[in-house]
C-alpha positions as CSV (number, residue, x, y, z in Angstrom):
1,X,23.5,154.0,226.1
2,X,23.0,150.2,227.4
3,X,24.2,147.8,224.6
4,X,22.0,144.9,223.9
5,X,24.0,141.8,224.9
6,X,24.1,138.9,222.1
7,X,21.7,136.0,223.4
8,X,23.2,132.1,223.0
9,X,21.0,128.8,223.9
10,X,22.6,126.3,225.3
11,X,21.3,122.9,224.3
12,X,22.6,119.8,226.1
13,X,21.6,116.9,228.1
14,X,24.8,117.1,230.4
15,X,24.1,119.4,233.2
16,X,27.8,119.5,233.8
17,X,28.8,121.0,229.9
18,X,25.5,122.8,230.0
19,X,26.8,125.1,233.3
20,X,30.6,125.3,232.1
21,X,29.4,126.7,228.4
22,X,26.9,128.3,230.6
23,X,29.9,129.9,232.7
24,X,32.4,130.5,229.8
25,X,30.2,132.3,227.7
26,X,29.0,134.7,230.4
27,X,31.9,135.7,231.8
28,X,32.7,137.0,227.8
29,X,29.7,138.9,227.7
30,X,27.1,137.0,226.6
31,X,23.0,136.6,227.7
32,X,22.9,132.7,227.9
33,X,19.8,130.3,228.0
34,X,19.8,126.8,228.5
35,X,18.1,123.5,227.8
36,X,18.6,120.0,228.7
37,X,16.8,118.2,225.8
38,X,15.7,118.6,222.2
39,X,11.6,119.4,222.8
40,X,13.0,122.1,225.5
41,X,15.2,124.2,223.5
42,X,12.4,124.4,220.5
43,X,10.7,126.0,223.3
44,X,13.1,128.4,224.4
45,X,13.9,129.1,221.1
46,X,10.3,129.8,219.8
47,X,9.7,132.7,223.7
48,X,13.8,133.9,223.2
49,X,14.4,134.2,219.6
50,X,18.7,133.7,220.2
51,X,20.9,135.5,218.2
52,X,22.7,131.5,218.4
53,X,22.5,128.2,219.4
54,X,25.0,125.7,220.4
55,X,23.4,122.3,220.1
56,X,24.4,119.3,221.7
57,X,24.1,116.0,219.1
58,X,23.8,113.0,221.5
59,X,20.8,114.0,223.0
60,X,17.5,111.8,224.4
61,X,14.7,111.6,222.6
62,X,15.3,114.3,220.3
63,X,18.8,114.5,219.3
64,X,21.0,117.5,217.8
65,X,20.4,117.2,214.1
66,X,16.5,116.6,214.4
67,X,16.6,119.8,216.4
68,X,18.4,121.4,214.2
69,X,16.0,120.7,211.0
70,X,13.5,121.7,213.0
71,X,14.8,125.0,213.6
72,X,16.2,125.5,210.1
73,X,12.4,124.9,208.6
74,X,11.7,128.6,209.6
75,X,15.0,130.5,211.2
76,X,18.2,131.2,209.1
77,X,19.8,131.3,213.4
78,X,23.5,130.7,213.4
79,X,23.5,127.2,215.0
80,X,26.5,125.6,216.5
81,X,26.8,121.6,216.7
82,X,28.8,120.4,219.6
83,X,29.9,116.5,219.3
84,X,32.2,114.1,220.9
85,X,32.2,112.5,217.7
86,X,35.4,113.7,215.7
87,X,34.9,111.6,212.4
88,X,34.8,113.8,209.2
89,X,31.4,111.4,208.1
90,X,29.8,113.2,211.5
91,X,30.7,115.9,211.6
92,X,29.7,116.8,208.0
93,X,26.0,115.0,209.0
94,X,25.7,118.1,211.3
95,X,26.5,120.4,208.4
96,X,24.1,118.6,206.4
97,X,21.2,119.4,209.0
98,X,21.8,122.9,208.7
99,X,24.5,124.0,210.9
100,X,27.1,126.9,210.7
101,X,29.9,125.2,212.4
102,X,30.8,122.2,215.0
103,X,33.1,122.5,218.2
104,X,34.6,118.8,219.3
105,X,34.2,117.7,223.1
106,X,36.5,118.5,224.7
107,X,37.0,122.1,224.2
108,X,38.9,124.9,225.5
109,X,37.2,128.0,226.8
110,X,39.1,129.6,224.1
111,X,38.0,127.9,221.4
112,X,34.4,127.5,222.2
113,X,34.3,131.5,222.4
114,X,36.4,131.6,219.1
115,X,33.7,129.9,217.6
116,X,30.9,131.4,218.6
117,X,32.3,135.1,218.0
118,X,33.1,133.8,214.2
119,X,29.7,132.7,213.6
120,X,28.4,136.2,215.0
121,X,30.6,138.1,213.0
122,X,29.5,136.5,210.1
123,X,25.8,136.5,211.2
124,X,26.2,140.4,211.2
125,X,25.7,142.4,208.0
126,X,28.3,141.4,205.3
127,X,30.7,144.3,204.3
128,X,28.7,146.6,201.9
129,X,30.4,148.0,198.7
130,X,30.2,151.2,196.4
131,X,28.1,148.5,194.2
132,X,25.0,147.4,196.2
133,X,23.7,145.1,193.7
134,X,24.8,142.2,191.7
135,X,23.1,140.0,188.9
136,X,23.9,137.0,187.9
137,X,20.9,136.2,185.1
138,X,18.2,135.4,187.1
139,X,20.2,136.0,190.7
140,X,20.5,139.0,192.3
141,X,22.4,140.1,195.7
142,X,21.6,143.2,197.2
143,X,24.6,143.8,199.2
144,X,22.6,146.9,201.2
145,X,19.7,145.1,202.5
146,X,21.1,141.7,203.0
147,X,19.2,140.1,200.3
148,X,18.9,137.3,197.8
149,X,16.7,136.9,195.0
150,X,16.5,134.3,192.4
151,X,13.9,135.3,189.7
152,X,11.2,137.3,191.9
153,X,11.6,135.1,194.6
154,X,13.6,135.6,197.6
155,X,16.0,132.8,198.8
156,X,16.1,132.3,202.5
157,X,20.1,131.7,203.7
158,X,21.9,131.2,206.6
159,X,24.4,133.8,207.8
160,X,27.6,131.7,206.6
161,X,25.6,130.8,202.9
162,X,25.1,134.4,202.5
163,X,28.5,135.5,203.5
164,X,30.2,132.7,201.2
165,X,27.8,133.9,198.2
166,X,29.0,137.5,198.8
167,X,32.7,136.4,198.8
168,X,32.1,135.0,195.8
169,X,30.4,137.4,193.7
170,X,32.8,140.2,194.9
171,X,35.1,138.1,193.2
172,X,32.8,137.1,190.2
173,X,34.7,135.2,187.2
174,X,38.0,135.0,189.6
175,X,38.8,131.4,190.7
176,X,39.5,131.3,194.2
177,X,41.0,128.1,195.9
178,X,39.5,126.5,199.3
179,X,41.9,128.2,201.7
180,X,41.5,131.5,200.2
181,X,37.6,131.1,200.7
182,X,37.8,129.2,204.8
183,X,40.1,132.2,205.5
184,X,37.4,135.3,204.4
185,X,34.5,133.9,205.2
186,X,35.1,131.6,208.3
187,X,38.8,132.8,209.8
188,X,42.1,131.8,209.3
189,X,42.1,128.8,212.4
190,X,39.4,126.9,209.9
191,X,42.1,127.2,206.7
192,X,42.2,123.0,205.5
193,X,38.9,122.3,206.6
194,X,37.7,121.2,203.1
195,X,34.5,119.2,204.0
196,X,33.5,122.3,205.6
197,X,33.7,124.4,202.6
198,X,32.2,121.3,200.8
199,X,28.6,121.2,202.5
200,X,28.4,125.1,202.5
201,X,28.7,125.0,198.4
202,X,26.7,122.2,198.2
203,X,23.9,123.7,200.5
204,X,23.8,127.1,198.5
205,X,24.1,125.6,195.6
206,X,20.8,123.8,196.5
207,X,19.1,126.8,197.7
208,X,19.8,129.0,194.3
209,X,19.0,125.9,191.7
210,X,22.5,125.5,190.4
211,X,23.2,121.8,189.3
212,X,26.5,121.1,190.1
213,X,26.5,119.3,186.6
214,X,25.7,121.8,184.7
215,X,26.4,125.1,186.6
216,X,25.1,128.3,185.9
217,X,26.1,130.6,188.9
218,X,28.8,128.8,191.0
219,X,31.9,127.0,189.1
220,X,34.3,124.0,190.4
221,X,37.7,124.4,188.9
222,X,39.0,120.9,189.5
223,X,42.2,121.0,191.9
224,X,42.3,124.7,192.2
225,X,38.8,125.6,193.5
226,X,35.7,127.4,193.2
227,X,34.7,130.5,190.5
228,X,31.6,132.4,190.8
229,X,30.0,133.3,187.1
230,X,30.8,136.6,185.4
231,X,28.2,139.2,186.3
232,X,25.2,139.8,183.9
């Protein structure tokens, strides 16, 4: 039985990172694709359908988190931003476009395909449970097929949003602190990346109508971290 390779697009103007990720994520096994600007990997990514994208930021024309908008409007794709810029400000501005996670230039083979195998695993189908449903008033998880709903319509997540929700409604009305949550749902090498953590909460948070303010579904415990309601 052939196994189907996992497919990555490659997006960047520098033909010189374009074949080294090219190289380093073939020799692990992967089906690569590449592009050398924005308009170019929309294309690719509309015939190829990836299973992942890492996507260059400085680009001509159309640069990384345009691109990555772009994609977001209609694909929940694990997406990958890869910047020489290391401040927290833009690296987070990458998050904020809809991106899974960020690798910083220059990288190590290593780390570029720790990455990309921890956005994989958590694009793959979350751990089920004896339990496959939970409600939370008007939002329900179905942990068996992979879905969200928040009154009777569905709510459309990445892989890293849905995996964060399900960590936290497995652990409904427990308060769970920032570390505990990086190191389940993205791996123990991204335990202290706060801002991380930050966007993803703010993003689902978004997507299932929970005001912050006046939260109804996920709760910040000030200094300690983050509580998902009781269930209904």
């Amino acid at each position: 039985m052939t196994v189907k390779k996992e497919t990555v697009l490659v997006v960047d103007d520098d033909i010189h990172i374009l074949r080294l990720m090219q190289r380093i994520l073939g020799e692990d096994g992967y089906r690569v694709l590449t592009a050398g600007d924005g308009k170019a990997a929309l294309n690719v990514f509309e015939d190829e359908t990836p299973d992942l994208v890492l996507l260059d930021v400085m680009m001509p024309g159309m640069n990384g988190y345009t691109v990555c908008q772009r994609i977001r409007e209609f694909s929940p794709v694990p997406i990958i931003m890869v910047t020489a810029m290391t401040s927290p400000r833009e690296k987070v501005e990458g998050l904020d476009a809809g991106a899974d996670d960020y690798v910083t230039k220059p990288f190590s083979p290593r780390e570029l395909i720790a990455r990309v195998r921890a956005v994989l695993r958590r694009a793959s189908l979350w751990e089920k449970r004896s339990e496959p449903l939970s409600r939370f008033g008007d939002l329900e998880i179905d942990f068996a097929r992979h879905r969200v709903t928040l009154g009777a319509q569905e709510v459309n997540l990445t892989a890293t949003e849905y995996a964060l929700l399900s960590y936290l409604a497995r652990n409904a009305g427990r308060v769970l602190t920032p570390d505990q949550i990086l190191e389940r749902v993205w791996g123990e090498d991204y335990v202290g990346e706060s801002h991380l953590l930050q966007v993803n909460v703010t993003r689902l948070r978004q997507k299932i109508k929970d005001d912050a303010r006046e939260p109804r579904y996920i709760f910040t415990r000030p200094g300690i971290g983050y509580a998902m309601a009781e269930e209904a």
